[in-house]
N, C-alpha and C positions, 0 to 999 in steps of 0.2 A: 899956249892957247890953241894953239894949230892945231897939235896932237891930240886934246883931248877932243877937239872939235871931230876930225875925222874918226874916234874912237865911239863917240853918239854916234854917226852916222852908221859907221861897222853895225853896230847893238840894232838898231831902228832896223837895217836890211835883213838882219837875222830874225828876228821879231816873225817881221812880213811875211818870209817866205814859209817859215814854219807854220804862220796861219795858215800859207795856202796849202801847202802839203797836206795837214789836218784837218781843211775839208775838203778836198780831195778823197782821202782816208773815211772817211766820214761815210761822204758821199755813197763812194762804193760798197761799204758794209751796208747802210739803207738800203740801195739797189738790191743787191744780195741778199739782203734778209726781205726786201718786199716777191723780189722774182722767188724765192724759196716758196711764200705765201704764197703765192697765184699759183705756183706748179703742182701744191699738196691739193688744191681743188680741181684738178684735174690727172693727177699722174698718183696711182695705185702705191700705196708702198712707200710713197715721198717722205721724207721726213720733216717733223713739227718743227716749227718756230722753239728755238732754245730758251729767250725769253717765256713765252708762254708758258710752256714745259716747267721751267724754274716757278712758275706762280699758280699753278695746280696742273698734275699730272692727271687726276681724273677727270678732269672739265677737258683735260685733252686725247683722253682714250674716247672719251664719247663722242667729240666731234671727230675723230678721227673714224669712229665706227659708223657714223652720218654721212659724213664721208665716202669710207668704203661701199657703203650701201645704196648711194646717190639718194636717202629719203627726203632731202629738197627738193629735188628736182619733180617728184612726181607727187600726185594728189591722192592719199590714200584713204581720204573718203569714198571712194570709188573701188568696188571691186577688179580682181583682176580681170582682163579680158571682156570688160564692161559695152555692153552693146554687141557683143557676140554671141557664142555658145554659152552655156551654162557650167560654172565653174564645177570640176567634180572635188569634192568634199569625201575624203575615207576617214574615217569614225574604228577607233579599238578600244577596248574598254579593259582593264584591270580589275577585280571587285575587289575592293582591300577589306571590309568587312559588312555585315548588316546587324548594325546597333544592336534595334530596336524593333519589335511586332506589335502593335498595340490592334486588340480583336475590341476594345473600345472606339476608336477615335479611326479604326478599318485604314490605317497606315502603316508603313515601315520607313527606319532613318537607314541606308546605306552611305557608305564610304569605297568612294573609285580614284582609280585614275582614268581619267578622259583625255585623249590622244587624237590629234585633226593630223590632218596630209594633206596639201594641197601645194600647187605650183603658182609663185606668182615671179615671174620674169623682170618687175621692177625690181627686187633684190636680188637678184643675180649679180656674184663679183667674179673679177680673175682670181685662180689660184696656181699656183704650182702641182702643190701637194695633193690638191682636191680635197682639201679639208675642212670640213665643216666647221663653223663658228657656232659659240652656243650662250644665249643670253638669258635675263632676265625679267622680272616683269616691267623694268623699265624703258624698258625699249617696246615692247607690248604694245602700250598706247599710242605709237607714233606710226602703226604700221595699220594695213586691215588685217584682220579675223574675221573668223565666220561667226555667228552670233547666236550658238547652239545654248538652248535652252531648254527644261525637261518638263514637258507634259502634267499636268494635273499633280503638280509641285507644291506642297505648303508649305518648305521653308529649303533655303539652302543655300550657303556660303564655301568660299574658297578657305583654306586653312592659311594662316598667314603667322605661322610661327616657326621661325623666328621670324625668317621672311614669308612675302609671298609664295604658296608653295608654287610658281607659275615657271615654266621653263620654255625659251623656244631655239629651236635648234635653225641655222641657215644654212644651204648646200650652195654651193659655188654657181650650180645650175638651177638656182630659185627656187625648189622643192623646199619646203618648209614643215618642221614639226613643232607642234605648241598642242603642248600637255598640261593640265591642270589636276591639284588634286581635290576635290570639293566633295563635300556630302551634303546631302539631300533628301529631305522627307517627302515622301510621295502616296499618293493615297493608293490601296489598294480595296476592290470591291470585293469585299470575301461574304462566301454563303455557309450558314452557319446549321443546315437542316442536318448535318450529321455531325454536327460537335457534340462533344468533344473527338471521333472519333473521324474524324473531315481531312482534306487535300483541298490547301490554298495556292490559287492560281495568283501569281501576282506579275506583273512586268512595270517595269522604268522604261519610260518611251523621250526622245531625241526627235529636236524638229528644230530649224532657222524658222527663226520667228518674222522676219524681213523678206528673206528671198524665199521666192515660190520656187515651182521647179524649172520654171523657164530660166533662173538667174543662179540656181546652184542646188546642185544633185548630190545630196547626201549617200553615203554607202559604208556599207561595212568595207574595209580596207582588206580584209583575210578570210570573207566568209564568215564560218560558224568559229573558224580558229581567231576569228578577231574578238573573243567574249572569254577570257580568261579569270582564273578566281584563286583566291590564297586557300588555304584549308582554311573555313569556316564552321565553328561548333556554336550552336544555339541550343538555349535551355527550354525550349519546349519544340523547336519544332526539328527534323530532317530535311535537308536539300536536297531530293531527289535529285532536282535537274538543271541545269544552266542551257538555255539556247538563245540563239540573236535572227530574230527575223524581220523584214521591213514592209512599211507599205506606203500609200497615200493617202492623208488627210485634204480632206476640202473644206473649205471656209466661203461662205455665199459673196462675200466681200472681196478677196485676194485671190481667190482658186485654191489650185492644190500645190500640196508641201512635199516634200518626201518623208518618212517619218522610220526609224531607227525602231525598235523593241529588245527592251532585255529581257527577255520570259524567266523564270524560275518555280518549281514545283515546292509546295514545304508541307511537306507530310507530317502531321501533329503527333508528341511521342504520348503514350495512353500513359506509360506510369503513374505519372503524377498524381495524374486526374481520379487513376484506381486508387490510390490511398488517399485522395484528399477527401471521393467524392463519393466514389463505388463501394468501396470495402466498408466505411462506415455506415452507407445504406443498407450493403448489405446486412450488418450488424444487429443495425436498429430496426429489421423486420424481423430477425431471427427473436431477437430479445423478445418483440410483441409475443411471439407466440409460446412462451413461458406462463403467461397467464392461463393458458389453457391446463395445466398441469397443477396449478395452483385450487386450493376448496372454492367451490362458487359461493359458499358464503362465507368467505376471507375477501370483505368487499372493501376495507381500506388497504391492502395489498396488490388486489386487482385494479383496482382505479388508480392508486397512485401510477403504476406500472406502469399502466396505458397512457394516461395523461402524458408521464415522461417521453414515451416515445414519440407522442405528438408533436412535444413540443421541440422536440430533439430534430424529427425531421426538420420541421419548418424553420430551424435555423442553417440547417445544410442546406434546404432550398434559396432560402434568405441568403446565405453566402456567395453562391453559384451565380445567381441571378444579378449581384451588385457589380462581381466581377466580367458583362456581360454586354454591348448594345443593346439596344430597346427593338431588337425585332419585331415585327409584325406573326411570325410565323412559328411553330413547332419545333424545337431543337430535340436531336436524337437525348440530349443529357435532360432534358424537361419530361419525354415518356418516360425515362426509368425512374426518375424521383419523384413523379406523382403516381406512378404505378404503386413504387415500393408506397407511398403515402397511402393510398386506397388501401392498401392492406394491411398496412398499420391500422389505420383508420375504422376499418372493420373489424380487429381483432376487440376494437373498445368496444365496438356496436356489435359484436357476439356476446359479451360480457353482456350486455344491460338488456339481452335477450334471454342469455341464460339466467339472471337475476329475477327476470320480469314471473319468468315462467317458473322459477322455484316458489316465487312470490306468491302469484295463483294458487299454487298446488299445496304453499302450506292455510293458504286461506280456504280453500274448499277442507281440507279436514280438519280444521276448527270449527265449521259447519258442521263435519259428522260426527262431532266429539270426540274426533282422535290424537285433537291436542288438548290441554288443558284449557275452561274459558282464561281464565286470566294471564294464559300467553298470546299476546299480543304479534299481529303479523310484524312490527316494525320488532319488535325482539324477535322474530324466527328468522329476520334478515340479517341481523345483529349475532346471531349465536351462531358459535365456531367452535367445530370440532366434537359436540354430544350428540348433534343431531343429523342421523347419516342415511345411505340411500337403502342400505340393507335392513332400514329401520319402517319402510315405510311398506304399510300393507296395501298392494295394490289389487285392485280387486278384478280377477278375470274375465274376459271376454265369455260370453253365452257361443256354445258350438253345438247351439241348436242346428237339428240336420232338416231341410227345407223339405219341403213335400209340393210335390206341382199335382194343384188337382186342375180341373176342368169346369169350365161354365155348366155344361150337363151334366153335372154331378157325377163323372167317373170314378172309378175308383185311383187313388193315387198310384203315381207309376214313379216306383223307385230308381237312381239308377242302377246298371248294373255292379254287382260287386268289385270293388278295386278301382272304383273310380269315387275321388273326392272333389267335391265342390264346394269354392270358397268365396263367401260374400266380397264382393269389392266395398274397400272402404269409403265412405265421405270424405268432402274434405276438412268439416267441421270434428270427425274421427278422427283422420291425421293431426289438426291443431291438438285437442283432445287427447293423445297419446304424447305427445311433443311435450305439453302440461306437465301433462302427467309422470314424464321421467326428463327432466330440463338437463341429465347430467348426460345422455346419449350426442347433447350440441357439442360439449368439450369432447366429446369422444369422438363422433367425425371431424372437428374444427384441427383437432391431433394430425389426424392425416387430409386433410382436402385443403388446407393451407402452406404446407409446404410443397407438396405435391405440384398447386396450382402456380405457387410462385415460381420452382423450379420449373415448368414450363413456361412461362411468361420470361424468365433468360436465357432459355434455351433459342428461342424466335429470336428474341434483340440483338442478343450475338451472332446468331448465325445473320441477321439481316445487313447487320451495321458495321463487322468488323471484317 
């Protein structure tokens, strides 16, 4: 009984002391693991809690870049440098394409990348290497930015595929770059007095919508070398030009802004517009004046002709017009196709001239019985092809020679020999002769309508192009 007695007691003392050793043990690894924890929020580089680490690795890269960056500690609603100078803000721009031109709706859709540079001394870390850290947009939110926004903008979004396309870079010495890539429709004010054959001005303009210039000074970061552009081909128009220049905006309310300009030239290509628009005008003037060559009394060949061409322009003007803004004012493509229309137009109203006036002419000689009575003037309009111009006896002019005598009955004084003198006509003579031979109109209309058109494009072109 002794024995076993003193053999409990052995067991009970071992027991004891091995609790105490084990918290002890304990003890020290909590110590250890908590001083670990208090050194990593203050010592650069420390290493994470192993626990944590084992229960997610990226819940612990973030605090640990929170960390690195001290963004607890400071308030960054508040711009850098806040209550001081004006923070400078450098602006470069990439053009990665421009969509869309619409001469309707007097916009265009571009795609850039937009690029900021500024210094903010709250994210400043130690480094060795001096190496830059480079994030995403979820770190974005937790820091300031500048709050650049585009001018007389009607739509426009960040790309976010896969991710956010949003990047920002940190320097060890707090210089900061954060680049976005977004596009954006923006209006442009285009003048259309020489379209199709026009140079549209357009620019993308850059302004902080918050800070005026007393609280941050926008700039091109390179100059004219901060507006760089990919090759870009568009299907109607030329890019003459890229330049970036800036100024000040003022608002009666806040003051003045600083404000960015993307300028670019876009010189219109004509092709097109000649086969879609010009060649077929041209076309459909030439054709009107085939009527002229045609019998003037072949008058369902003639009318039909003309009609056609009428109706032909006014669906090219009808086209042009729909694809078009509602101007108030003259477009250079509206003088050519109602020019070329006038002359279409006329070639019908030549026709129902020379119609009118054969008309007359054969109804005055059914009056001297040089047609039969029971040919009818609506059958001399009707008949084609028996009844011709070398048929019609015209009766000559009187070259009765004048005699000038005198109140006092002198005797006449002739002039002298080798000289002739020729009554001037009326002007009821002129209509009168006109009547009388209505195939002389197709004869001038031959050459005074090509002639006149071909100088009506000789001016337009030379004005406009």
């Amino acid at each position: 009984m002794n024995l076993l007695t003193c053999l409990a007691l052995a067991l009970a003392a071992a027991s004891l002391v091995a609790r105490a050793s084990g918290g002890r043990s304990s003890g020290r690894r909590k110590h250890k693991e908590v001083f670990l924890g208090e050194n990593s929020k203050f010592k650069f580089g420390g290493r994470i809690d192993y626990k944590l680490k084992r229960q997610d690795s990226t819940k612990t890269l973030l605090i640990k870049t929170e960390q690195l960056l001290r963004i607890e500690e400071h308030d960054f609603a508040m711009r850098p440098g806040f209550g001081g100078a004006a923070i400078p803000v450098g602006i470069d721009v990439q053009v990665e394409s421009i969509d869309s031109i619409s001469e309707v709706n007097m916009d265009f859709t571009m795609t850039l990348y937009l690029r900021h540079y500024w210094k903010d001394e709250r994210l400043a870390f130690p480094s060795r290497t001096n190496r830059s850290r480079t994030f995403d947009s979820r770190l974005v939110k937790k820091i300031w930015v500048p709050d650049v926004f585009f001018v007389h903008s009607k739509r426009s979004f960040i790309h976010d595929t896969t991710m956010e396309n949003i990047m920002l870079r940190v320097y060890p010495d707090g210089n900061i770059l954060y680049s976005v890539r977004v596009t954006v429709t923006s209006l442009c004010s285009m003048d259309f007095s020489s379209f199709p054959l026009d140079t549209q001005n357009c620019s993308l303009e850059l302004e902080s919508y918050a800070y005026n210039e007393n609280d941050l000074m926008l700039y091109w970061k390179n100059g004219n070398d901060s507006l760089r552009t990919d090759e870009i081909v568009l299907s109607q128009f030329f890019i003459e030009h890229f330049h970036a220049s800036s100024g000040l905006a003022f608002y009666s309310s806040t003051g003045w802004y600083n404000r960015l300009f993307i300028n670019f030239i876009l010189q219109r290509h004509i092709f097109f517009f000649m086969l879609q628009t010009y060649f077929p005008t041209m076309l459909m003037v030439v054709l009107s004046w085939v009527s002229f060559w045609i019998d003037r009394r072949a008058v369902p060949a003639r009318v039909s002709l003309g009609m056609t061409t009428v109706l032909t322009m006014s669906t090219i003007i009808t086209g042009v017009s729909s694809s078009m803004p509602q101007v108030s004012y003259v477009k250079a493509v509206d003088i050519y196709l109602w020019t070329s229309f006038l002359f279409v137009f006329l070639s019908v109203i030549e026709y129902a001239a020379v119609n009118y006036c054969t008309t007359l002419e054969e109804t005055r000689k059914m009056k001297r019985g040089k047609i039969p009575s029971t040919f009818t003037a609506s059958q001399a309009m009707a008949f084609d092809g028996c009844f011709h111009d070398n048929d019609v006896e015209l009766t000559p002019f009187s070259r009765a020679t004048p005699t000038l005598t005198s109140d006092l009955g002198a005797p006449d004084i002739r002039p002298p020999e080798g000289t002739r003198l020729r009554r001037q006509r009326s002007v009821r003579e002129n209509v009168d002769l006109f009547v009388s031979n209505s195939y002389v109109i197709d004869s001038y209309s031959r050459l005074a309508f090509p002639l006149s058109y071909l100088l009506f494009n000789t001016i337009y072109w030379s004005l406009y192009s």
